[in-house]
C-alpha positions as CSV (number, residue, x, y, z in Angstrom):
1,X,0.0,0.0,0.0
2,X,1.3,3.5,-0.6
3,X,2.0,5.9,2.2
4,X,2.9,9.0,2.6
5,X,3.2,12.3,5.1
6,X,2.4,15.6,4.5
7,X,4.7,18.3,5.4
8,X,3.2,20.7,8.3
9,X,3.4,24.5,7.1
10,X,5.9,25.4,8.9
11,X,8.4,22.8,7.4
12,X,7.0,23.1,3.5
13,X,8.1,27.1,4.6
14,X,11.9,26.3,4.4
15,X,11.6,24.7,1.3
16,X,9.9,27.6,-0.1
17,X,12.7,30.2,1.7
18,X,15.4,28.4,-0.6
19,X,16.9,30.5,-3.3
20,X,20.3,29.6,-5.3
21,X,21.7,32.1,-2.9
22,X,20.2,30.9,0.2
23,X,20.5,26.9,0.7
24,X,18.1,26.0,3.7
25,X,20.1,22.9,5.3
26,X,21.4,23.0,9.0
27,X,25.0,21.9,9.3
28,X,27.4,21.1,11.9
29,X,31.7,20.5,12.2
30,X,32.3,17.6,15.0
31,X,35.7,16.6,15.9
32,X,36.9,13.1,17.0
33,X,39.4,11.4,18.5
34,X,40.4,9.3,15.4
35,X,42.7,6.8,17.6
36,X,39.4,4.1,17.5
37,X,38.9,4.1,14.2
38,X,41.8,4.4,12.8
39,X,42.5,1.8,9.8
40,X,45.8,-0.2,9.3
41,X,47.1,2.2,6.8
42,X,46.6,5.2,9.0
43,X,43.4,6.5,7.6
44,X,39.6,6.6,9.0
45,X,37.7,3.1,8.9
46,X,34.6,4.7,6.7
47,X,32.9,1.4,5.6
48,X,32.5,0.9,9.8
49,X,30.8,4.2,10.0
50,X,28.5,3.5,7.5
51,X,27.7,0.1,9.1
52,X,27.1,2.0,12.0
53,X,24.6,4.7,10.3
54,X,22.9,1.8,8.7
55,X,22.3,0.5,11.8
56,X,20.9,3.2,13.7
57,X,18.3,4.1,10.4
58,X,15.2,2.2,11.8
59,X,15.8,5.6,14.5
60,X,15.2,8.0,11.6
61,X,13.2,6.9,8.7
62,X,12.9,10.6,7.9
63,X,16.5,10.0,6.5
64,X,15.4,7.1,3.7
65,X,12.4,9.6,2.6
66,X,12.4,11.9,-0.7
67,X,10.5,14.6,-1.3
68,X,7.2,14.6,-4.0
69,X,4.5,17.2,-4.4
70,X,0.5,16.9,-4.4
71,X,-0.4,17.3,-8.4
72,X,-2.0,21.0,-8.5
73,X,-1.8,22.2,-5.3
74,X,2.2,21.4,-5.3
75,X,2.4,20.9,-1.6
76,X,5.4,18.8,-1.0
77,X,4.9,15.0,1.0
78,X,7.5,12.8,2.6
79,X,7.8,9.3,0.5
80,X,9.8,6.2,0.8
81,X,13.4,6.4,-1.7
82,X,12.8,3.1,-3.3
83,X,16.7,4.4,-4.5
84,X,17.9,4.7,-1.3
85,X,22.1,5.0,-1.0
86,X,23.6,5.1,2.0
87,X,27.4,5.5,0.0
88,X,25.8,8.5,-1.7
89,X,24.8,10.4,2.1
90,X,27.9,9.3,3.7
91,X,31.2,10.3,2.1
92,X,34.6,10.3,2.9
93,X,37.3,13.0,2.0
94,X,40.3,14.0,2.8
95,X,42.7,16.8,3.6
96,X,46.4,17.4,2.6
97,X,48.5,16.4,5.5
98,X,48.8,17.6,8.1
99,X,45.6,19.5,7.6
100,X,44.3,21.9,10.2
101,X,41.6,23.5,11.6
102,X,41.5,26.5,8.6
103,X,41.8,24.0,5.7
104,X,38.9,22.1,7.2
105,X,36.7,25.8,8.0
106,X,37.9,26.4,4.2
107,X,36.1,22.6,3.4
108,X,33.2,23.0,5.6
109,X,32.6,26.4,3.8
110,X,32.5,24.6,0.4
111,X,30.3,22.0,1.5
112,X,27.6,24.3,3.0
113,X,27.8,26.3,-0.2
114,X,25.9,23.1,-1.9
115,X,22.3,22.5,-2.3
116,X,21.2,19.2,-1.1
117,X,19.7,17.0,-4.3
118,X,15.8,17.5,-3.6
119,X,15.2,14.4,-6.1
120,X,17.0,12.0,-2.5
121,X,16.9,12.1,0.8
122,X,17.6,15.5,2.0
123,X,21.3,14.4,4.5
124,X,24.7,14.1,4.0
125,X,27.3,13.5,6.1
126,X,31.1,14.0,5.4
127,X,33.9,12.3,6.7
128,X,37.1,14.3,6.9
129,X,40.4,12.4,7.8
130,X,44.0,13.8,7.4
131,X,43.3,16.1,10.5
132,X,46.2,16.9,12.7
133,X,46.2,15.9,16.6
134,X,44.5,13.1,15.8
135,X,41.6,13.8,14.8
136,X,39.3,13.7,12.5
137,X,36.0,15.9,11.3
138,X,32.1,14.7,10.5
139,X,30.7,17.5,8.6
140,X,26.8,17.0,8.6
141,X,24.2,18.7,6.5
142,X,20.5,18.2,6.8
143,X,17.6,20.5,5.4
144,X,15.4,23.3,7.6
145,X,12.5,21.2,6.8
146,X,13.2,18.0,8.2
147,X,14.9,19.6,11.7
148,X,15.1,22.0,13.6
149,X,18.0,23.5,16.2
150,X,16.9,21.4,18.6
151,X,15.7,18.4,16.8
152,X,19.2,18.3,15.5
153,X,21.0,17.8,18.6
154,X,18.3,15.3,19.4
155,X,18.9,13.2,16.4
156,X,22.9,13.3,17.4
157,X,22.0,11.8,20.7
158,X,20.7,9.0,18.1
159,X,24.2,8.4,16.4
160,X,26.1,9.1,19.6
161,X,26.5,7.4,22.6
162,X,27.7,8.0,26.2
163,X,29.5,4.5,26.2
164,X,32.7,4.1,24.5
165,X,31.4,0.6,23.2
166,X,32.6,0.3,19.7
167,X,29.8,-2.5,19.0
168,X,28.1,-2.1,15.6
169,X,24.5,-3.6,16.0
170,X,23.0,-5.8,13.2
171,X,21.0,-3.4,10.5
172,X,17.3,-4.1,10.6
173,X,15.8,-4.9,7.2
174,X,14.0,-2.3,5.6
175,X,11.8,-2.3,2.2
176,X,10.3,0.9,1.3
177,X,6.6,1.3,0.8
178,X,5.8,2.0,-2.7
179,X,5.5,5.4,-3.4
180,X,1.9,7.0,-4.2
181,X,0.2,7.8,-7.5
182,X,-0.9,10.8,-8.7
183,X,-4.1,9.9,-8.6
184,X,-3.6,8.5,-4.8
185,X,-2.0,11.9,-4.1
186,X,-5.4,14.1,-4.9
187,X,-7.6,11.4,-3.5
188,X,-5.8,12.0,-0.1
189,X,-5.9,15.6,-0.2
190,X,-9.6,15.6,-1.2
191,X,-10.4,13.3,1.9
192,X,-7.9,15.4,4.3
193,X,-10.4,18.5,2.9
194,X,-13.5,17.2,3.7
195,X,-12.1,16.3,7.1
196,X,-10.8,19.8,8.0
197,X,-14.7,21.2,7.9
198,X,-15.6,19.0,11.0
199,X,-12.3,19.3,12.9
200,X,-13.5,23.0,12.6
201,X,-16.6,21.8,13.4
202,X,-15.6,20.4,16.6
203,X,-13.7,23.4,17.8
204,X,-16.8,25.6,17.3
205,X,-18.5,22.8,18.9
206,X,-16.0,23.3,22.0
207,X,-15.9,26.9,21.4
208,X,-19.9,27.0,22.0
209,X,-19.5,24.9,25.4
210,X,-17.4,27.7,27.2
211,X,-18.1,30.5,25.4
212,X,-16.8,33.4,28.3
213,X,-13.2,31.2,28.0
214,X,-13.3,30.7,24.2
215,X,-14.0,34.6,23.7
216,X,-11.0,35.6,26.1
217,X,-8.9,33.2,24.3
218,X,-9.7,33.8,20.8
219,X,-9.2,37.5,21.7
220,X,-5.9,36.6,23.1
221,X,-4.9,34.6,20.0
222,X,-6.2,37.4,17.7
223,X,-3.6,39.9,19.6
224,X,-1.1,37.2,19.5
225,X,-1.0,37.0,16.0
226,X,-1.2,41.1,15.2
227,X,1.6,41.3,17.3
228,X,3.6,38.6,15.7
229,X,2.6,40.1,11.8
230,X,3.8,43.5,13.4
231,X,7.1,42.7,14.2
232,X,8.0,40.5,11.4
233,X,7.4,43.7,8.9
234,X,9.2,46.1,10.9
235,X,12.3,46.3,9.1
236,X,15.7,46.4,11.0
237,X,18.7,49.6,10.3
238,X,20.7,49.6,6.9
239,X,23.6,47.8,8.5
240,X,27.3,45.8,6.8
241,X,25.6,42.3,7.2
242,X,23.0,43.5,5.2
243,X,23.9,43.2,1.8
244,X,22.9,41.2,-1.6
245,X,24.1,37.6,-0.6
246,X,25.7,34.8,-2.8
247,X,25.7,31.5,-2.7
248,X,29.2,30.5,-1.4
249,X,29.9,30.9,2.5
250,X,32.8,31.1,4.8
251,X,32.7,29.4,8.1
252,X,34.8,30.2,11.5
253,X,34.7,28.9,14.9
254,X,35.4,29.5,18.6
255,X,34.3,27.9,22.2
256,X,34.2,29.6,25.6
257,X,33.9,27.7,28.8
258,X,30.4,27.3,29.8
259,X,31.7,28.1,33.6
260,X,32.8,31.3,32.9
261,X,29.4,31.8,30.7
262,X,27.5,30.7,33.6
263,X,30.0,32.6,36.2
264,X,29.0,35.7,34.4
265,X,24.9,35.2,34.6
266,X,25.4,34.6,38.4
267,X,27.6,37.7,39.3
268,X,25.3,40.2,37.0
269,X,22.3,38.5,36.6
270,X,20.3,36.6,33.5
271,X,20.7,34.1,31.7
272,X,22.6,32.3,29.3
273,X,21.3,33.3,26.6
274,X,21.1,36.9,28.0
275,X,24.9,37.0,28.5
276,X,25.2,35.2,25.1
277,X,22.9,38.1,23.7
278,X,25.1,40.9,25.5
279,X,28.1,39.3,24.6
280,X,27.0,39.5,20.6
281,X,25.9,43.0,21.0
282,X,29.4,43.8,22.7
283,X,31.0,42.3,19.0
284,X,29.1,43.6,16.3
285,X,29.7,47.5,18.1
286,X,33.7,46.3,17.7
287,X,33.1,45.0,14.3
288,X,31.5,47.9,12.9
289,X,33.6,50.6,14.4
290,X,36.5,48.5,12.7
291,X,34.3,48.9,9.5
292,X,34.9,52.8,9.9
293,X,31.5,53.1,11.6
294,X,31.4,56.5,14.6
295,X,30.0,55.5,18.1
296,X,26.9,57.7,17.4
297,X,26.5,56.2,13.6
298,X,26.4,53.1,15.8
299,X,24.3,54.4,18.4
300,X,21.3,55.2,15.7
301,X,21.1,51.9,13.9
302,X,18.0,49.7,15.3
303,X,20.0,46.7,15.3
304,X,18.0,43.6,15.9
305,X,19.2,39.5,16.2
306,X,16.6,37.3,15.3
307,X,16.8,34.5,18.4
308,X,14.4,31.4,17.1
309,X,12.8,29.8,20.6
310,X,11.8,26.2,20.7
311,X,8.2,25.1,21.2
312,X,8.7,22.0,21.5
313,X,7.2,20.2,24.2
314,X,9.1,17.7,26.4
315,X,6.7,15.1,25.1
316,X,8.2,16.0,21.0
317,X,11.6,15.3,22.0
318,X,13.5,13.3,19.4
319,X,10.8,14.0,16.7
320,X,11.7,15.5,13.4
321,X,10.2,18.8,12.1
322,X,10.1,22.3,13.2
323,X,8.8,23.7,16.7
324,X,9.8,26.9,16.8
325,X,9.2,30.5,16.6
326,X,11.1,33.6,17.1
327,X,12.1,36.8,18.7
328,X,13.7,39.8,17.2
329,X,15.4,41.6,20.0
330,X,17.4,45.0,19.8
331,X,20.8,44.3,21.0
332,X,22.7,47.3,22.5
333,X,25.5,47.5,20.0
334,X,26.7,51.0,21.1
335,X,26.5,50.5,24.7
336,X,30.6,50.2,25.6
337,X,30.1,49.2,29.3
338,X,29.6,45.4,29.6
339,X,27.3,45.5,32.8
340,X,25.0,48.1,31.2
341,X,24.8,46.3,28.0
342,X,23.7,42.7,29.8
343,X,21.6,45.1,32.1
344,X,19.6,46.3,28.3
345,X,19.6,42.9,27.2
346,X,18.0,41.2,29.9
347,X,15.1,44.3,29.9
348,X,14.7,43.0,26.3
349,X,14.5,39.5,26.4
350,X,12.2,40.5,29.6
351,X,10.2,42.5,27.8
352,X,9.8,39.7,24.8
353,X,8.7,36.7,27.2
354,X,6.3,38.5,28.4
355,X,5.0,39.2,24.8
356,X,2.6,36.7,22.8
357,X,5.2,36.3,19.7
358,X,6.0,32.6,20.4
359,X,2.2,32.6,20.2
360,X,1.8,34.1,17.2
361,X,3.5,32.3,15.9
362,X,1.7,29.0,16.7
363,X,-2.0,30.4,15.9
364,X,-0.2,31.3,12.3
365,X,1.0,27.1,11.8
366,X,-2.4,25.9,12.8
367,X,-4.3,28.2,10.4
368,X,-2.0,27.4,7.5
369,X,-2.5,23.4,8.0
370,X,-6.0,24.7,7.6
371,X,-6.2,26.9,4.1
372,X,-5.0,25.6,0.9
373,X,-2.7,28.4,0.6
374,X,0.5,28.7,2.6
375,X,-0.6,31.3,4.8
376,X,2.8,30.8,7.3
377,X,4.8,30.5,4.5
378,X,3.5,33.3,2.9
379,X,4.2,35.5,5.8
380,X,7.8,34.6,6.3
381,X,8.7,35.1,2.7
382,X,7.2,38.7,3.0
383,X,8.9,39.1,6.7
384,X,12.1,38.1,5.1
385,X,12.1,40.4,2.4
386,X,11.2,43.5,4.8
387,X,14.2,42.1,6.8
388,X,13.1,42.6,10.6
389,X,15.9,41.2,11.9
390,X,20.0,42.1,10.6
391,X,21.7,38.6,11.7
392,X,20.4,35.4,13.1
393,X,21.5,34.0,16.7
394,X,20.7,30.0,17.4
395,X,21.6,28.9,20.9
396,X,20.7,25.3,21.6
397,X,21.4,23.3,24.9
398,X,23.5,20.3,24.1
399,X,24.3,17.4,26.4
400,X,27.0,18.2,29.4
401,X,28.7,14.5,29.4
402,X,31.0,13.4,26.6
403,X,29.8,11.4,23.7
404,X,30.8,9.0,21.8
405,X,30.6,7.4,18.4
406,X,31.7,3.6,17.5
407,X,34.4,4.1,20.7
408,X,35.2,7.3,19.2
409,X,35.4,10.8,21.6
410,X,33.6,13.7,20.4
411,X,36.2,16.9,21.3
412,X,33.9,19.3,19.9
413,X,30.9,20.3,17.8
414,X,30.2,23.7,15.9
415,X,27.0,24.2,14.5
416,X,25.8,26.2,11.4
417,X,22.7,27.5,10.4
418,X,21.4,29.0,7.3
419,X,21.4,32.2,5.4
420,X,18.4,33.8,4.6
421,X,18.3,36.8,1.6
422,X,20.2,40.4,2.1
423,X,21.3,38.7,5.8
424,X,24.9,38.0,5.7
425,X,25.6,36.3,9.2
426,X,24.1,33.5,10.8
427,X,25.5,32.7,14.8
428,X,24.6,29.2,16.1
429,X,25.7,28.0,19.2
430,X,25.8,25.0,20.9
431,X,26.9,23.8,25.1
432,X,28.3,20.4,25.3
433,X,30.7,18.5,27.5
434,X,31.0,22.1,29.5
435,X,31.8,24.6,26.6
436,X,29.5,27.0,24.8
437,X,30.8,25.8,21.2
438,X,30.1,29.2,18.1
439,X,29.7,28.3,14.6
440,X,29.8,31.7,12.5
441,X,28.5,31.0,8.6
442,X,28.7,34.2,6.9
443,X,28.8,35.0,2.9
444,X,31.8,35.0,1.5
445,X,32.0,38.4,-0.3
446,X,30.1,40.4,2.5
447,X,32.0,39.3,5.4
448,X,35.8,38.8,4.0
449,X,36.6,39.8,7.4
450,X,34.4,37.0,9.5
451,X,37.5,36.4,11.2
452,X,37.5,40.0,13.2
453,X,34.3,39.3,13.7
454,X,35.2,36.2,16.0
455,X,38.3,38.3,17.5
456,X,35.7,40.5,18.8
457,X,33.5,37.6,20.2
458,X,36.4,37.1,22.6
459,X,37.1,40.6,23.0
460,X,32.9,41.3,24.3
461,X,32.8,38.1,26.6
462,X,36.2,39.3,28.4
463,X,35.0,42.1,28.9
464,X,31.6,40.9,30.6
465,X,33.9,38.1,32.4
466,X,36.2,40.9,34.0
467,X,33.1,42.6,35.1
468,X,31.8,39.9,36.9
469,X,35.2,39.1,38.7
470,X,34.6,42.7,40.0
471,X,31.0,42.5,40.9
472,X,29.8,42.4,44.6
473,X,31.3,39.0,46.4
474,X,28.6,38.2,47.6
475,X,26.8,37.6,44.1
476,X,30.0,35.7,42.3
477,X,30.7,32.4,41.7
478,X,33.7,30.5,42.3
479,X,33.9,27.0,40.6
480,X,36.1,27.5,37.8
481,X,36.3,25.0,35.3
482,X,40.1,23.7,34.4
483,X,41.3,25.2,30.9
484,X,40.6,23.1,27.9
485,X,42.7,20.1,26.4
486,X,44.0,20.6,23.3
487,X,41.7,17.4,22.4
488,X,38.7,20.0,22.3
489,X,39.1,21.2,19.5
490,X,40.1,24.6,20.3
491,X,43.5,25.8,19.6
492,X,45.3,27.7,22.5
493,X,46.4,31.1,21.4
């Protein structure tokens, strides 16, 4: 019997978002310890590693799907690949020896430059030996409309383990289920429209039963929604990032111990993600003024990070698809002193919780799975085009014990998030194994210069660390984490 899933709006959205210039696939850089997989001849044992991800499939059966459309209306449907690869998703490569950590943020920009094939399964996965320090890299990419931020680190949890046992578990057989007609295409959509009267139905039916509560929260919803639609076609200041894009990207890194991140929250109050905000804000005001910008030309941009938030609820965990919606904060770029600038941070973020945009957002994915047109979809092509936001800022919570994969340490893991049109930076982030871990993709004729961008990523969170050394004893923390191996990942400098 042919099956098939339809994509929820939100996920058919990221499709629709891709432009030559503007791949939709969220990527990531993880580092090994290559000693336990090491082959005879001294290179990386890649036929293992595909046994492994062959083994571990049954977990994700999002990754043996293609995409096909729904004749007329074109909305796009997850289908078995009755062509299904696994040498075509996994690849190996190699660089010169001994290569290092700029050839392979030179690779990883290449690779993220690519489109994945829409006509397969929309992963790859790149294995990268020659590494020095004896390592070696797994470059991952996977399209916006299978996962999200957080989906992505759950589905790593999948291929990685907190065991060091190198045991490779049998495959489990797999047949794909044939894939629908055209015919059985329209015939579902037609019976998924008649159904979507009486689930209506029902919720007027509900509506009708507590009609004081359903008023309040329809009115709610209603105000939810305006408010969302209002800040998505707000645009943002003129700003450097915000420039014509390309297609071809450039990719840096750092890592900062999560300690001192969290040492810093506790002495000037916040949270992470505040003191990761501040700490941003802190690096595009030293960026720009190295781009020949003055403090008060600074001072008068509206300078805003979009900051996507997870809905996802504890119960969705380890599902594919995207549960999120997003904030546009304005970060205080011109604000030199660090405390001040976390202080007009954390009045923002304050300011945005207690708002109804993650709401919004929601009411706007129901009411698209409920129109024939893409009403969600529509509204994020128009909100990226009046560009509310001048760079994007991912921070997802990783896991804080090591990992492993076939015996195999992970050191470290930088992730990397999309581009969208005229935005020239995207800053993901992600804690794991006690370090805050920043992967920077940025265009590569717009940002030549990515590279002072990350000096001043250091420069902005020394600055807010200092501060909280000085602040009140009483509020500090002490624990201080010992400095990094050179396993991590990072270089010392």
């Amino acid at each position: 019997m042919a099956t098939h899933e339809r994509l929820s709006a939100l996920d058919r959205t990221f499709l629709d978002l891709e432009y030559t210039e503007t791949p939709m696939h969220v990527a990531g850089v993880m580092l090994f310890d290559a000693a336990p997989l090491r082959t005879p001849g001294g290179g990386i044992d890649v036929q293992k590693i595909r046994r492994y991800v062959a083994s571990r499939l049954h977990l994700m059966p999002r990754y043996r799907q293609r995409i096909a459309r729904i004749p007329f209306e074109n909305h796009p449907v997850w289908v078995d690949d009755d062509r299904f690869n696994l040498e075509y998703h996994v690849r190996h490569t190699a660089l010169p020896l001994p290569g290092g950590d700029e050839q392979l943020k030179r690779l990883t920009g290449r690779i993220i430059s690519q489109q994945l094939d829409r006509g397969k399964p929309l992963w790859e996965l790149w294995i990268v030996e020659g590494l020095d320090g004896d390592r070696f890299a797994m470059i991952t990419k996977t399209h916006h409309c299978m996962i999200d931020g957080v989906a992505a680190v759950d589905l790593a949890t999948v291929l990685l383990n907190p065991s060091p046992d190198p045991t490779i578990p049998d495959a489990q057989p797999w047949k794909p289920q044939s894939a629908p007609s055209r015919g059985e295409l329209v015939m579902e959509e037609a019976r998924r429209r008649l159904a979507t009267p009486l689930e209506i139905g029902k919720a007027v039916l509900g509506a009708m039963q507590n009609p004081a509560e359903t008023a309040e929260s329809i009115g709610e919803q209603i105000f939810a929604v305006t408010e969302t639609l209002g800040a998505g076609m707000s645009s943002a200041s003129e700003s450097p990032f915000n420039q014509p894009i390309g297609p071809h990207r450039r990719f840096e890194w750092t890592a900062i111990e999560l300690a001192d991140v969290k040492r810093v929250k506790n002495a000037l109050g916040g949270t992470v993600n505040d003191v990761v905000l501040a700490t941003v804000a802190g690096a595009v005001g030293l960026f720009l003024s190295g781009r020949g910008l003055s403090r008060k030309e600074i001072a008068q941009l509206d300078f805003r990070a979009m900051v996507p938030v997870s809905v996802r609820a504890s119960s969705e965990r380890g599902t594919l698809g995207n549960r999120i919606a997003s904030w546009a904060p304005r970060l205080p770029i011109a604000q030199a002193d660090p405390r001040r600038r976390l202080d007009a941070v954390r009045e923002v973020t304050a300011d945005l919780k207690g708002s109804r945009q993650a709401m919004g957002a929601e009411v706007l994915a129901r009411v698209s799975e409920w129109t024939a047109a893409t009403l969600l979809s529509l509204a994020m092509r128009l909100a990226a085009r009046a560009r509310p936001f001048n760079l994007i800022v991912t921070n997802v919570p990783g896991p804080q014990i090591p990992l492993y994969m076939i015996g195999s340490r992970l050191l470290a893991g930088y992730p990397i998030g999309p581009l969208f049109l005229d935005q020239s930076l995207n800053i993901a982030l992600l804690s794991y194994d006690g370090r805050l871990y920043w992967g920077f993709n940025g265009d590569w004729d717009v940002l030549p210069d990515l590279r002072d961008l990350v000096a001043a990523i250091r420069t902005s969170f020394d600055e807010l660390l200092q501060a909280a050394e000085t602040a009140p004893v009483q509020t500090r923390t002490h624990s201080r984490r010992p400095p990094a191996k050179h396993s991590s990942g990072e270089r010392k400098r």
